[in-house]
Structures are given as structure tokens and as C-alpha cells.
N, C-alpha and C positions, 0 to 999 in steps of 0.2 A: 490160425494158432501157430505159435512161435515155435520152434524146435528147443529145446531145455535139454541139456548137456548135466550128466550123471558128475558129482562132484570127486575130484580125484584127492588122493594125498599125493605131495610132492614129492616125497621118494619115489612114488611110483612113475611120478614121472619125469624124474631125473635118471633112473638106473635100469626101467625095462620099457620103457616106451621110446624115449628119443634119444637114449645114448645108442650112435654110432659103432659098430666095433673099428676102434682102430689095429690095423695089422703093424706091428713094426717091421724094419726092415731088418733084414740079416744082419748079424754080430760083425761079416765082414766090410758092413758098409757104414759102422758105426761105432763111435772113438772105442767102445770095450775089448771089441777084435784088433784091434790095431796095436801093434805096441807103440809108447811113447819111443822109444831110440829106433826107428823106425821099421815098414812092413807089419804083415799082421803078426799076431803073437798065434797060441797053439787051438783056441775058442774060433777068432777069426777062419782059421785054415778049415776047420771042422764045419763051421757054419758055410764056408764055402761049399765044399766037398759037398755038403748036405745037398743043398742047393743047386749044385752040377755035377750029378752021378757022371762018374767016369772020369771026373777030371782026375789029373796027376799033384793038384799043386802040393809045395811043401815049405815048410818055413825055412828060415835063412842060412846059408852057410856062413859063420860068425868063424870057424875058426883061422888062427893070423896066416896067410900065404907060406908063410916059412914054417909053418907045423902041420901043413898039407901035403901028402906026397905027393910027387909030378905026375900030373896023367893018370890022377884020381876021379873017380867022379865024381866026387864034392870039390876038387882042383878045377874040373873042368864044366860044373854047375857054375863056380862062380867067378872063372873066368868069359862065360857067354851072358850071363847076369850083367857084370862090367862091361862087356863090349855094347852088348843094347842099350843098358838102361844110360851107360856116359853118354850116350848120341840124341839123349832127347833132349829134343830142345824144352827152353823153362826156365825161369832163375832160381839160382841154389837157395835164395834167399827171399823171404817173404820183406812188404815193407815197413816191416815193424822191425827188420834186423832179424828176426828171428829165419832158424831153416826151412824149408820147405820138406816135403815128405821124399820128394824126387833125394833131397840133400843128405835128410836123414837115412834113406835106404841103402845108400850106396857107402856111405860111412860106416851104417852097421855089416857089410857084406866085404868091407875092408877095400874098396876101390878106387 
């Protein structure tokens, strides 16, 4: 005797039998966390944090060097920001001409 399979409807099994769950990944690893003028934006930073209790990170020091006062800690955030991140090696530029993220970061951080 043949074994005979109880007949399904196809939503049933498209939406609770073989759909997969997919997990996204974090906002910070994905274009919405990110700002387009570069580094993440304030969703990105949050999703991180989320994601690694205890970290420190924080989003960009944007304002210009000359309306920083000297030996600020937002002077001195994003003069070590500049020291690191200008020594990575990479090009500023992708091959479409367009910038790279490295290029975009360090513009928005004014370096």
C-alpha cells in the first residue's frame, strides 16, 4: 500500500511550513545606519550599542576645527579620529570615481 499525503493549501505552505525565518542584520551594518556623507548616522550608533553592551561609540565630531576650542574633547576626539583613520591604507576613491566610505568619513569629520 502506497503512502498518500493529506492535500495542503499553498499558503499553508508558503508562510508556516517552509518559510525560513530570516534574521536581518543590524542597522549598523546596513545602508539605513549609515549616513550617506559618511559614518553611521544616530539609528546606526543605537543599533550598535545595542548589539555591544558597553561600548563607548558615538557619532561624528562635524564641527569646523576653528569653532572647536583647543584641548576640547571633541578637539581631541577628532584630532585621534584624523590621526588613525588618515593612516589606513585604501583608496579615497572607488572605480566608478565615486568616494569610498574611508573618503567620505574623514571629510565629514573635517580632516
Amino acid at each position: 500500500m502506497a503512502f498518500k499525503m493529506k492535500p495542503c493549501s499553498p499558503a499553508l505552505m508558503t508562510t508556516e511550513r517552509y518559510a525560513s525565518p530570516i534574521k536581518k542584520s543590524a542597522a549598523w551594518e546596513r545602508k539605513e545606519g549609515k549616513n550617506p556623507d559618511g559614518g553611521l548616522n544616530q539609528k546606526g550608533v543605537d543599533s550598535y550599542k545595542k548589539e555591544n553592551p558597553g561600548s563607548k561609540l558615538q557619532t561624528a565630531v562635524t564641527t569646523k576645527p576653528s569653532k572647536l576650542k583647543a584641548g576640547s574633547k571633541d578637539a581631541k576626539r577628532r584630532k585621534s579620529f584624523c590621526a588613525r583613520m588618515g593612516g589606513v591604507k585604501g583608496p579615497m576613491k572607488k572605480p566608478n570615481g565615486e568616494p569610498t566610505r574611508k573618503a567620505l568619513a574623514l571629510r565629514k569629520w573635517n580632516c
